[in-house]
GUZA-187669 format. One record per atom (N, C-alpha, C): residue number from 1; residue in one letter; atom name; x, y, z. Coordinates in pm, 1 decimal. Atoms other than C-alpha are relative to their C-alpha. Last residue first. Example, Ala and Ser with C-alpha at 12.3 -4.5 7.8 and 13.67 -1.06 7.14 Angstrom:
BEGIN
+-----+------+------+----------+----------+----------+
| seq | type | atom |       c1 |       c2 |       c3 |
+-----+------+------+----------+----------+----------+
|   2 |    S |    N |    -82.0 |   -119.0 |     -6.0 |
|   2 |    S |   CA |   1367.0 |   -106.0 |    714.0 |
|   2 |    S |    C |    -77.0 |    109.0 |     73.0 |
|   1 |    A |    N |     89.0 |   -119.0 |      0.0 |
|   1 |    A |   CA |   1230.0 |   -450.0 |    780.0 |
|   1 |    A |    C |     90.0 |    120.0 |      0.0 |
+-----+------+------+----------+----------+----------+
This chain:
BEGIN
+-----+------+------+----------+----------+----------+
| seq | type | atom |       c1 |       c2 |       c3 |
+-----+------+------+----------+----------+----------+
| 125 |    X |    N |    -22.1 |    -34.5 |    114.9 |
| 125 |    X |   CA |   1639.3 |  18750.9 |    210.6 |
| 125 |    X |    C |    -44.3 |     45.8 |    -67.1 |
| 124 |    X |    N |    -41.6 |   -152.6 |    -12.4 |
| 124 |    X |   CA |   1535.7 |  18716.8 |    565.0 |
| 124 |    X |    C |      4.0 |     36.2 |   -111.4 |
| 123 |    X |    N |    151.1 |   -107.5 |    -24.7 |
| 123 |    X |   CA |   1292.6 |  18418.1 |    480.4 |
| 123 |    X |    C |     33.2 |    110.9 |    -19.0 |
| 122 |    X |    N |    122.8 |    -61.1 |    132.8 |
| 122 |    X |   CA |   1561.3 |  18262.3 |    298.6 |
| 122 |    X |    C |    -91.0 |     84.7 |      2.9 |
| 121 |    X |    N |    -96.9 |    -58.9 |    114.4 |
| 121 |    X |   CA |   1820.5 |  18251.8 |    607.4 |
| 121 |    X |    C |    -85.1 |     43.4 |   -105.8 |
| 120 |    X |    N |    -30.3 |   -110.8 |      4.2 |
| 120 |    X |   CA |   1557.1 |  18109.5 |    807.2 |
| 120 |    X |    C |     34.6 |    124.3 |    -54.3 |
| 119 |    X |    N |    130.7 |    -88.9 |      6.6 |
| 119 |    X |   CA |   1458.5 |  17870.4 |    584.7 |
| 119 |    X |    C |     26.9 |    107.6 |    101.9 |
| 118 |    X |    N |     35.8 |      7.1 |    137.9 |
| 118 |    X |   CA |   1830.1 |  17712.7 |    554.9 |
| 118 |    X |    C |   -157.5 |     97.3 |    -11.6 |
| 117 |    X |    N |   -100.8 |   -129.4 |     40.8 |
| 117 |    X |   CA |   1928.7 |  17790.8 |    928.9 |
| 117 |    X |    C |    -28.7 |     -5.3 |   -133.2 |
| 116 |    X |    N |     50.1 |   -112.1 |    -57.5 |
| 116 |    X |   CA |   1621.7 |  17522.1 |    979.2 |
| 116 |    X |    C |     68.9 |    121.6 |      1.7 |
| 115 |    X |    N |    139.5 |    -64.2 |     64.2 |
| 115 |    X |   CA |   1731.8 |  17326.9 |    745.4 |
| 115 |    X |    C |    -56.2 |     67.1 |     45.1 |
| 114 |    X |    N |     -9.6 |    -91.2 |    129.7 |
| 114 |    X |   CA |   2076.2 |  17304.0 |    847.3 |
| 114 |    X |    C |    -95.3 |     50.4 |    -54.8 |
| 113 |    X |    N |     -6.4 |   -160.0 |    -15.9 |
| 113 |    X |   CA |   1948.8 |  17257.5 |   1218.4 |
| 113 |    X |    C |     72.8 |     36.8 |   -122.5 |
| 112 |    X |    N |   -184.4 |     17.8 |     43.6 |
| 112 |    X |   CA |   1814.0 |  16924.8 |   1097.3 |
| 112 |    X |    C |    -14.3 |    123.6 |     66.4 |
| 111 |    X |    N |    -39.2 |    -60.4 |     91.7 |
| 111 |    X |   CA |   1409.2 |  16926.5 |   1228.4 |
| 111 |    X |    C |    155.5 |    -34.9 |     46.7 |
| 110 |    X |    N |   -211.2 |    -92.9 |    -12.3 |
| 110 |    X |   CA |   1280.5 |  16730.8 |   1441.1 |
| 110 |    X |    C |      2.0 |      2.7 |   -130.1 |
| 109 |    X |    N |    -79.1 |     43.8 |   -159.2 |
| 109 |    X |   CA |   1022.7 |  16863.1 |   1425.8 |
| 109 |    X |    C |    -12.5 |   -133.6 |    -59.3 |
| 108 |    X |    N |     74.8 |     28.2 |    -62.2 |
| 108 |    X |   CA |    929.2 |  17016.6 |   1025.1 |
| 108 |    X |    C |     58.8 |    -84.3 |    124.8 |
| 107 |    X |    N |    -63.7 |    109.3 |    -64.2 |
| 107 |    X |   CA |   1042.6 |  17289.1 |    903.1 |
| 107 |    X |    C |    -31.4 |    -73.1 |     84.4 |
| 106 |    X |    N |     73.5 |    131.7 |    -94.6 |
| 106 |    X |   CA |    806.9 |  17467.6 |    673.6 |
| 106 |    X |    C |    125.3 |    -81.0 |     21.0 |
| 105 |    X |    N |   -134.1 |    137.2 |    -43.9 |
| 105 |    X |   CA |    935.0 |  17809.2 |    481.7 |
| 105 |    X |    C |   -128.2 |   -109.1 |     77.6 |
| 104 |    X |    N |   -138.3 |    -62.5 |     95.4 |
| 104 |    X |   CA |    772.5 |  18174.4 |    357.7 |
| 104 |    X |    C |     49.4 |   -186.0 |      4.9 |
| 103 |    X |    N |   -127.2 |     78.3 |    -32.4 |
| 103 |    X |   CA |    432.7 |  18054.4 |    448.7 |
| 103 |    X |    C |    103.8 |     60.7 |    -64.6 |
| 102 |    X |    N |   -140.2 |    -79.2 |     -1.0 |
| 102 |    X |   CA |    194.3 |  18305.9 |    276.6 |
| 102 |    X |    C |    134.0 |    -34.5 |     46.2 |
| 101 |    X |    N |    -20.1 |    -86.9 |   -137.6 |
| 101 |    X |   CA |   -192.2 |  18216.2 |    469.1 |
| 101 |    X |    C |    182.1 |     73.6 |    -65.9 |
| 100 |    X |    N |    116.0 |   -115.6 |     10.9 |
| 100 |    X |   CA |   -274.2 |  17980.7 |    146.1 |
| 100 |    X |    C |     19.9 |    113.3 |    104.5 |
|  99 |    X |    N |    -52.3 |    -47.2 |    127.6 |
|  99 |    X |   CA |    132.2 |  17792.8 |    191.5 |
|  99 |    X |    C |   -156.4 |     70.5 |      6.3 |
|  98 |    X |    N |    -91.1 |   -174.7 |     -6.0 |
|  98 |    X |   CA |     41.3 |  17788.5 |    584.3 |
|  98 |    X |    C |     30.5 |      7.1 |   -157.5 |
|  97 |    X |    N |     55.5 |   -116.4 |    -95.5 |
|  97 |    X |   CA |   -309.8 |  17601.3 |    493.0 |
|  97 |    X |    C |    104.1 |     96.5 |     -9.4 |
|  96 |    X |    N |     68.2 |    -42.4 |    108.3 |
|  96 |    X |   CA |   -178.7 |  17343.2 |    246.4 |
|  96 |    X |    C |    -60.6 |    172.4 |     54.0 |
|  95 |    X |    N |   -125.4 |    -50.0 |    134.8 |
|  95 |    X |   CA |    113.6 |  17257.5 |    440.3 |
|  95 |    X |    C |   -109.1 |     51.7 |    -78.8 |
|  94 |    X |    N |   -120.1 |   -155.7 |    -74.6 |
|  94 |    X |   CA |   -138.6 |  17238.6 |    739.1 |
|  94 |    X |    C |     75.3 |     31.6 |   -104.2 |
|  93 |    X |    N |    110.1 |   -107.3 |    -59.8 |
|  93 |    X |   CA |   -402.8 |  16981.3 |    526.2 |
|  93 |    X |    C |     73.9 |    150.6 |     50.1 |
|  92 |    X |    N |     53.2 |    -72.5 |    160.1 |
|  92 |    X |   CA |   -128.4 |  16807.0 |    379.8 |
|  92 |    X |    C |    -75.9 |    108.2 |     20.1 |
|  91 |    X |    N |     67.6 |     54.4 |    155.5 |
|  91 |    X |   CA |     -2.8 |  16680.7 |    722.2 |
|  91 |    X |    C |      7.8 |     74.9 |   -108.9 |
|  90 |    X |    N |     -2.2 |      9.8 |    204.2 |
|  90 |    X |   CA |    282.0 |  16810.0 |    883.6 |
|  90 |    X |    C |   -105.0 |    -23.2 |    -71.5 |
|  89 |    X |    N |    138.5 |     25.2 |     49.0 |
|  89 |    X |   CA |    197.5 |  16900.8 |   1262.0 |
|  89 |    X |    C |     33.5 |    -18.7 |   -164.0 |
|  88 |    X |    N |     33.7 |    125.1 |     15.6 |
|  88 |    X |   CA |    564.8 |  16882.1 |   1412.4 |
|  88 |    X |    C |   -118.2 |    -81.5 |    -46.8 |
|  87 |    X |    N |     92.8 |     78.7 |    -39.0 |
|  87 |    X |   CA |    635.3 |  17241.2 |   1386.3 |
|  87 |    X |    C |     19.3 |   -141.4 |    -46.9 |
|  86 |    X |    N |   -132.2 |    154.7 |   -128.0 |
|  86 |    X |   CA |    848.1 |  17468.6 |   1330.8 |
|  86 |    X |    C |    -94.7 |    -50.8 |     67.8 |
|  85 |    X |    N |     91.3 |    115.5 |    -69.7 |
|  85 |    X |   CA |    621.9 |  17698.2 |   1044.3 |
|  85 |    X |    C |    109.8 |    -64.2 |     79.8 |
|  84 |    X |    N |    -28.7 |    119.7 |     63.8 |
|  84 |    X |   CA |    813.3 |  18015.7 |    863.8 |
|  84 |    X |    C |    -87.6 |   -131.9 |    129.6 |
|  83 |    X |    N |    -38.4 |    131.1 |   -113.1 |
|  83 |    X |   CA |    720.8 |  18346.9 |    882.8 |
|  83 |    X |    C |    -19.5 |    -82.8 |    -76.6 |
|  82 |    X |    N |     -2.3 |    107.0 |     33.2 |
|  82 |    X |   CA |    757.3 |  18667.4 |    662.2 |
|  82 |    X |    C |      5.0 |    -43.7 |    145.2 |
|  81 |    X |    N |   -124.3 |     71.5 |    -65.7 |
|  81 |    X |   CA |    680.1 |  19009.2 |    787.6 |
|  81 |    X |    C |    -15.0 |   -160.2 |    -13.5 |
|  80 |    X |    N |    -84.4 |     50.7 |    109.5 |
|  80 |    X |   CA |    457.0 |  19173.0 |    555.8 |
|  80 |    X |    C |    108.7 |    -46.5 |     66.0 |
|  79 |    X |    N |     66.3 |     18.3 |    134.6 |
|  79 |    X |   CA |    157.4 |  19215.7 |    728.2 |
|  79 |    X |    C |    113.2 |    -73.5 |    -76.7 |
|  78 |    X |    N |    -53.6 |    134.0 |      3.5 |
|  78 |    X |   CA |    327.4 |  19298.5 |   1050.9 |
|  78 |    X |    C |    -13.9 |    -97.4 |   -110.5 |
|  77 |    X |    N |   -114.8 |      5.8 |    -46.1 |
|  77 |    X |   CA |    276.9 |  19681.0 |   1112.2 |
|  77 |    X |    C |     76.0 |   -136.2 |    -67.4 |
|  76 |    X |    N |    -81.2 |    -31.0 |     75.1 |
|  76 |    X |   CA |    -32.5 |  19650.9 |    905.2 |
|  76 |    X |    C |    108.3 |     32.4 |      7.5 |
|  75 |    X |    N |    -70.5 |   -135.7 |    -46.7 |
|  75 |    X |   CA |   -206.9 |  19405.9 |   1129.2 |
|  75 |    X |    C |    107.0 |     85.0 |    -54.6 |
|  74 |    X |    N |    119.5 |   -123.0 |     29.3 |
|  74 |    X |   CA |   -455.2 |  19178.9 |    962.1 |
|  74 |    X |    C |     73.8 |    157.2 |     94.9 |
|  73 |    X |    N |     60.2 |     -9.2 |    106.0 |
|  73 |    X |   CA |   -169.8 |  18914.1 |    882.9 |
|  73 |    X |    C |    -90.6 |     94.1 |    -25.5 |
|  72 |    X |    N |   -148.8 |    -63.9 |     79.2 |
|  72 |    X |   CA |    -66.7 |  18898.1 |   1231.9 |
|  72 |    X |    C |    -15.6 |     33.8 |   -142.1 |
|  71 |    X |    N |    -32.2 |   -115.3 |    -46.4 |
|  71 |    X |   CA |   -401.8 |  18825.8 |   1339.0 |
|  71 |    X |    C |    101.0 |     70.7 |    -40.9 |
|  70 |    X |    N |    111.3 |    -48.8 |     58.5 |
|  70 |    X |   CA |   -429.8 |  18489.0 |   1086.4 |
|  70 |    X |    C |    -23.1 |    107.3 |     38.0 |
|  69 |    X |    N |    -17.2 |    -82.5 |    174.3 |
|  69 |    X |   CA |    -78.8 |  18431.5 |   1131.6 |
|  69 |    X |    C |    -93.8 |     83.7 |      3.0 |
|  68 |    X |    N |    -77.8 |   -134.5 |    -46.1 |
|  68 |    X |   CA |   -187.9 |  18382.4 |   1552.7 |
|  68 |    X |    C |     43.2 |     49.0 |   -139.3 |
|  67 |    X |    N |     80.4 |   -116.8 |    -17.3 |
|  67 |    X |   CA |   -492.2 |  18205.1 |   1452.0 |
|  67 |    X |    C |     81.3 |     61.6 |     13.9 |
|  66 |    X |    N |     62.6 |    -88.2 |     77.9 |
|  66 |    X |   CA |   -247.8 |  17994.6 |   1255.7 |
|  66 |    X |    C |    -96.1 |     81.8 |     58.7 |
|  65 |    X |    N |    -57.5 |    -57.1 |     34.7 |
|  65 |    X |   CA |    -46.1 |  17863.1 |   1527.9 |
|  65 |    X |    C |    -37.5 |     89.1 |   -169.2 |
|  64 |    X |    N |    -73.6 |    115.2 |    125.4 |
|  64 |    X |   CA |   -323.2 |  17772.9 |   1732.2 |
|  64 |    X |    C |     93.7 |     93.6 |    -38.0 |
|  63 |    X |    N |     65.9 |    -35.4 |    199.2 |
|  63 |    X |   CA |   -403.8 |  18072.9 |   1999.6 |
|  63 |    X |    C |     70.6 |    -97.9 |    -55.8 |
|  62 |    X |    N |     54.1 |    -87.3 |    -23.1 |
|  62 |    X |   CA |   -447.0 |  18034.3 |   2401.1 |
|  62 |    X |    C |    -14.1 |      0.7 |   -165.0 |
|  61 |    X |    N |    108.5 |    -34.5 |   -128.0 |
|  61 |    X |   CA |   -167.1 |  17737.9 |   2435.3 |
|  61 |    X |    C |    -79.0 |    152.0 |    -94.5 |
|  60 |    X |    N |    -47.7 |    -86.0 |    -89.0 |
|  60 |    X |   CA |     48.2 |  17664.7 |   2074.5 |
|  60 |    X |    C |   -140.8 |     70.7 |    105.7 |
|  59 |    X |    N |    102.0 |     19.3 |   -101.8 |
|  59 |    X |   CA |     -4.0 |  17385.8 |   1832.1 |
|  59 |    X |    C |     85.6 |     90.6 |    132.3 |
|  58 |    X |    N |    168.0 |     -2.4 |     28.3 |
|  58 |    X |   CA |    132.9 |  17545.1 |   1480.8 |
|  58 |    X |    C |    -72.4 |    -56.8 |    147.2 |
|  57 |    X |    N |     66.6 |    122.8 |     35.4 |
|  57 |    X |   CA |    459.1 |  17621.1 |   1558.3 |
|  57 |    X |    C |   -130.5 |     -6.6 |     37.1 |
|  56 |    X |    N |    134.3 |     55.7 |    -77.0 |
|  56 |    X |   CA |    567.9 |  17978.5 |   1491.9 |
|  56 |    X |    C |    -32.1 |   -141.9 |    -44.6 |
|  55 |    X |    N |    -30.4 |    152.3 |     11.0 |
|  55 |    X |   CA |    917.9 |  18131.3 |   1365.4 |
|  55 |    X |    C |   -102.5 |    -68.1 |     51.4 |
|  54 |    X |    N |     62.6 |     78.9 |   -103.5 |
|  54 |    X |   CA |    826.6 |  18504.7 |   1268.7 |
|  54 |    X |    C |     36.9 |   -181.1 |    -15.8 |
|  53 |    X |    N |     63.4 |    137.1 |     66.9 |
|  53 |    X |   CA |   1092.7 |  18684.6 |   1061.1 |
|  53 |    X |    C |    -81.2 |    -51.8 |    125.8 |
|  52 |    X |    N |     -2.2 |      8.7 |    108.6 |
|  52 |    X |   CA |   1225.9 |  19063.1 |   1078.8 |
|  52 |    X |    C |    -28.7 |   -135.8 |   -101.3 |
|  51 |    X |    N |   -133.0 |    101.8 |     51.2 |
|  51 |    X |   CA |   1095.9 |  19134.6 |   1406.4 |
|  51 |    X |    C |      0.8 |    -20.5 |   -180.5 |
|  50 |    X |    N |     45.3 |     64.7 |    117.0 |
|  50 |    X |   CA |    861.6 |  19436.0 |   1473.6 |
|  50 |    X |    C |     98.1 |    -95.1 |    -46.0 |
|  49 |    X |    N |   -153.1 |     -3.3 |     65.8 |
|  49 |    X |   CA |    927.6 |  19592.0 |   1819.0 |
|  49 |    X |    C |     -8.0 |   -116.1 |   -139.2 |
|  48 |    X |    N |   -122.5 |    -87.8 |    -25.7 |
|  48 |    X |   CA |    620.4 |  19690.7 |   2021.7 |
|  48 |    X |    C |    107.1 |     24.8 |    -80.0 |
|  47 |    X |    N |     -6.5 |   -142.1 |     17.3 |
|  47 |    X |   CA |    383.2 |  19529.9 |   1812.6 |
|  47 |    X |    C |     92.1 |    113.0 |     45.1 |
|  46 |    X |    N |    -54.8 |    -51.1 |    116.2 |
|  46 |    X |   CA |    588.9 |  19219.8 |   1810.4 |
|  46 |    X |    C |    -81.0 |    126.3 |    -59.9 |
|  45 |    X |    N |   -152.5 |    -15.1 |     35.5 |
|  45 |    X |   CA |    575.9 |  19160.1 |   2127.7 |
|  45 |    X |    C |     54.8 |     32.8 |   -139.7 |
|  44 |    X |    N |     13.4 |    -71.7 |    -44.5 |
|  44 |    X |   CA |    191.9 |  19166.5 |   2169.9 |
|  44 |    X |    C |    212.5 |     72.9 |     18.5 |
|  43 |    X |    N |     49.3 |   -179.7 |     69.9 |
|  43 |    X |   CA |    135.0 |  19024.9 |   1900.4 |
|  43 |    X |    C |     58.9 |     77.6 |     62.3 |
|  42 |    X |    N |    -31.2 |    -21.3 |    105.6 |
|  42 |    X |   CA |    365.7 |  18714.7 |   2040.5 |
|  42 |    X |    C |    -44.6 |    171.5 |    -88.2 |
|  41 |    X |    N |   -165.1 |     11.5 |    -22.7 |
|  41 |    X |   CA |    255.7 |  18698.2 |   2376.3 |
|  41 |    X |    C |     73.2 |     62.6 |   -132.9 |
|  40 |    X |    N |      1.6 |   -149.7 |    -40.6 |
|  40 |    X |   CA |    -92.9 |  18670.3 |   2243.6 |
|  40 |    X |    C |    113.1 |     59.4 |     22.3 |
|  39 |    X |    N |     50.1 |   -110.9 |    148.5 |
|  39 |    X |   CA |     35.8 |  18406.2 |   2013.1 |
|  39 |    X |    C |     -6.5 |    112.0 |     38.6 |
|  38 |    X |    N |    148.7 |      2.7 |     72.7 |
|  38 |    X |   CA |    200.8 |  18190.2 |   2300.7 |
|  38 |    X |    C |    -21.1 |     67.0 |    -99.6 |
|  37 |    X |    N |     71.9 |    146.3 |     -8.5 |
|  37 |    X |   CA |    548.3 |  18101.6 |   2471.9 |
|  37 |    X |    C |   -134.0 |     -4.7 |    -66.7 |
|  36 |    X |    N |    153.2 |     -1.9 |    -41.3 |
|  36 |    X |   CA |    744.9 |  18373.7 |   2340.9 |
|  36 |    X |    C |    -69.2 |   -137.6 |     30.9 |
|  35 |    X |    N |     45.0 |    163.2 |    -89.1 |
|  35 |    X |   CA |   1167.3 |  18350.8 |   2315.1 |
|  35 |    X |    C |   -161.7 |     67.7 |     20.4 |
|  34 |    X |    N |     72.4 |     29.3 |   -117.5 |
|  34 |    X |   CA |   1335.3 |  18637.3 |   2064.6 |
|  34 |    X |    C |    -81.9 |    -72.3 |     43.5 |
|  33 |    X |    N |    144.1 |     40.9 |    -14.6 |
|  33 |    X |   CA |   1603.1 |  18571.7 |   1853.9 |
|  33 |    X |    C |    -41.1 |     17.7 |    142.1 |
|  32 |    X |    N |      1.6 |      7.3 |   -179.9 |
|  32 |    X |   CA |   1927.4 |  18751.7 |   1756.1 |
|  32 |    X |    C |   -170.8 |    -92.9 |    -50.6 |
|  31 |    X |    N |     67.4 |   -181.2 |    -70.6 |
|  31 |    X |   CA |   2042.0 |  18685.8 |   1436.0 |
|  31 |    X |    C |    -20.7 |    -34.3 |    104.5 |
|  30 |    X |    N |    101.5 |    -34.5 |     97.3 |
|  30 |    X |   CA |   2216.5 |  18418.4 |   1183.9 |
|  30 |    X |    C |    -53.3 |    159.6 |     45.3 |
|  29 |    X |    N |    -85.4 |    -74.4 |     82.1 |
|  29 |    X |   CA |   2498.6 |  18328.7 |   1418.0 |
|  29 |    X |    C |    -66.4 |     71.6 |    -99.6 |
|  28 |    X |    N |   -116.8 |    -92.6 |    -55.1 |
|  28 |    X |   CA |   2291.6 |  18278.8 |   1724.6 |
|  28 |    X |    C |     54.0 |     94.9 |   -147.5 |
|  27 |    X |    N |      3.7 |   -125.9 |    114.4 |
|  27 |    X |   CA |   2031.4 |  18079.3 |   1492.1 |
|  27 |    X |    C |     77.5 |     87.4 |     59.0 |
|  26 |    X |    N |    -22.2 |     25.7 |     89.8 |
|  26 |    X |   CA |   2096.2 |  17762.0 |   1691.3 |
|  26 |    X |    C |      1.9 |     62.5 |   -148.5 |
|  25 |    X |    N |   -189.1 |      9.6 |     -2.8 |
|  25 |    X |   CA |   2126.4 |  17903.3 |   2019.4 |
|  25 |    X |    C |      9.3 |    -54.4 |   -167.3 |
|  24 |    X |    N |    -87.3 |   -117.3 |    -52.1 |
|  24 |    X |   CA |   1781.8 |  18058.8 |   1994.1 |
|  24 |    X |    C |    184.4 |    -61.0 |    -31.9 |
|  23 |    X |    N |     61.0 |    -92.5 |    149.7 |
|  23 |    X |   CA |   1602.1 |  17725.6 |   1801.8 |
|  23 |    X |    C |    106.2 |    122.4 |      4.2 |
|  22 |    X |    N |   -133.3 |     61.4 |    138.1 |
|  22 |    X |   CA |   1820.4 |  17479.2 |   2081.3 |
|  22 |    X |    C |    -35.3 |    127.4 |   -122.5 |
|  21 |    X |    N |   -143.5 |    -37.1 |    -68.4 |
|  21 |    X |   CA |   1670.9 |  17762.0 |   2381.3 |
|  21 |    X |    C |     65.2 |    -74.3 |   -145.3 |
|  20 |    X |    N |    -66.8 |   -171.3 |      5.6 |
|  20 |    X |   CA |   1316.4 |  17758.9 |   2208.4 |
|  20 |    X |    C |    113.5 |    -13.6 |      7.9 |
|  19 |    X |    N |     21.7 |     -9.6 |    171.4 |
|  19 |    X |   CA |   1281.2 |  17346.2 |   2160.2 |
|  19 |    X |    C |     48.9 |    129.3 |    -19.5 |
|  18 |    X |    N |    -86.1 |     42.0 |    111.9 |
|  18 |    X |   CA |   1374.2 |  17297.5 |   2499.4 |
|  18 |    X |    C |     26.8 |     28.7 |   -128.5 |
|  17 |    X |    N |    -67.6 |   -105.1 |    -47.8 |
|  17 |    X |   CA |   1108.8 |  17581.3 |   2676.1 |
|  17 |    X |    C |    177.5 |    -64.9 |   -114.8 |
|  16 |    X |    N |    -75.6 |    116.7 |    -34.2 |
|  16 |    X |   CA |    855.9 |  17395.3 |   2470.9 |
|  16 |    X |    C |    133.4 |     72.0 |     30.8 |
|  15 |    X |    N |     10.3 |    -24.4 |   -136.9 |
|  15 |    X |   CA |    564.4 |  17671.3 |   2404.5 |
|  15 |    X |    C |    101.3 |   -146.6 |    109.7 |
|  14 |    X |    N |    -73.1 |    103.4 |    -34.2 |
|  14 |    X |   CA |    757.2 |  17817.5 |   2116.0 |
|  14 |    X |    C |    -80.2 |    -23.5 |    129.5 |
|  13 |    X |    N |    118.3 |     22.0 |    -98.3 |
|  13 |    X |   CA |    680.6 |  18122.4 |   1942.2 |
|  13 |    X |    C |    -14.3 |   -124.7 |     11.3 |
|  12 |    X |    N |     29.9 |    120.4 |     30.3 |
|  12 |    X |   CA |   1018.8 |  18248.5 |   1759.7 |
|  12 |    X |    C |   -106.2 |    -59.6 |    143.1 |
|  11 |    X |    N |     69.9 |     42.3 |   -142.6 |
|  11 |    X |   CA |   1055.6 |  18577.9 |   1717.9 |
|  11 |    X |    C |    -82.6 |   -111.2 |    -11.3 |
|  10 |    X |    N |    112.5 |     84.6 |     26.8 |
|  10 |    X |   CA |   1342.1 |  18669.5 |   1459.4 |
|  10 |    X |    C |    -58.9 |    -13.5 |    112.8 |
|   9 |    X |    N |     23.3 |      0.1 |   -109.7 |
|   9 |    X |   CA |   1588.6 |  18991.5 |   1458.9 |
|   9 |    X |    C |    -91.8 |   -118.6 |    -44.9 |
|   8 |    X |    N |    117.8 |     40.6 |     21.5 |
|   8 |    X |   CA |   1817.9 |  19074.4 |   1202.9 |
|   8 |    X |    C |    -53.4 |    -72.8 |    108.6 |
|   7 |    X |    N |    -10.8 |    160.2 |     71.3 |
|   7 |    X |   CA |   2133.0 |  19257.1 |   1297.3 |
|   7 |    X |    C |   -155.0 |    -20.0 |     -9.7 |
|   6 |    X |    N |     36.4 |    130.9 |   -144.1 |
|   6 |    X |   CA |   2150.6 |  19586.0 |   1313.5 |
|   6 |    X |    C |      8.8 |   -121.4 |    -45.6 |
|   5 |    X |    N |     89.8 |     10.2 |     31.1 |
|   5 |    X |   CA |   2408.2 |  19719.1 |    957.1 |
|   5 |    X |    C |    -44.2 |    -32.4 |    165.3 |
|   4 |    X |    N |     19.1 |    160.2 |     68.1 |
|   4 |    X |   CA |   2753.9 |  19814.4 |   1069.4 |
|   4 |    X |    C |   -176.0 |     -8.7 |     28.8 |
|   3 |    X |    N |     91.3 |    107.9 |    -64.8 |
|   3 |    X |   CA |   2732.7 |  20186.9 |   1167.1 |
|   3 |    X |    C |     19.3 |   -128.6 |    -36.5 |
|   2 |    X |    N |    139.3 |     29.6 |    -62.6 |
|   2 |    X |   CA |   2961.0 |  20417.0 |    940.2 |
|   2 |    X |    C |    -47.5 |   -163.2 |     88.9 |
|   1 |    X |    N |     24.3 |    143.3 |     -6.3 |
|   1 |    X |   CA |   3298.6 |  20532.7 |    917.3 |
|   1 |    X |    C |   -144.1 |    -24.5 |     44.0 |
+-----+------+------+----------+----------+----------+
């Protein structure tokens, strides 16, 4: 009898302790998630242990939420690990940015939590 698959892991970079805990409990059934409050935070957690989706909103202490893609992106551990945007910054300008940078998804605050289990879900896929 073998192993049941791990489960899928996301790390969601959050500096709104609220926003994390509903994001975490609200992907429970999906995968595990892990809680970062910044970017550095973030590299530095996901060099150790490589998640299988990044969840990052774009205004986050020490690094925006694209300088932290924009590192993540030049590190070949992480290169190809989809993320998706949770954020409340919509314009045109940002949608235009994370789709050039590889966006897998954009949900935007408040967000439904179908849509946000909806781009999740896709990213892994």
């Amino acid at each position: 009898m073998s192993a049941p698959p791990p489960r899928k892991r996301a790390l969601y970079v959050e500096d709104d302790p609220q926003c994390a805990n509903l994001v975490k409990e609200s992907l429970a059934e999906l995968c595990d998630v892990d809680l970062v409050r910044d970017g550095f935070s973030a590299l530095d957690h996901a060099r150790q242990s490589p998640p299988d989706v990044l969840l990052v909103d774009l205004r986050l202490p020490t690094l925006s939420g694209f300088e932290l893609v924009e590192q993540w992106r030049r590190d070949a551990d992480l290169e190809n690990v989809p993320w998706v945007v949770v954020s409340a910054q919509v314009m045109g300008a940002e949608r235009d940015r994370a789709e050039e940078l590889g966006c897998a998804g954009f949900v935007e605050k408040p967000f439904s939590l179908e849509r946000l289990r909806a781009a999740v879900k896709a990213a892994l896929t």
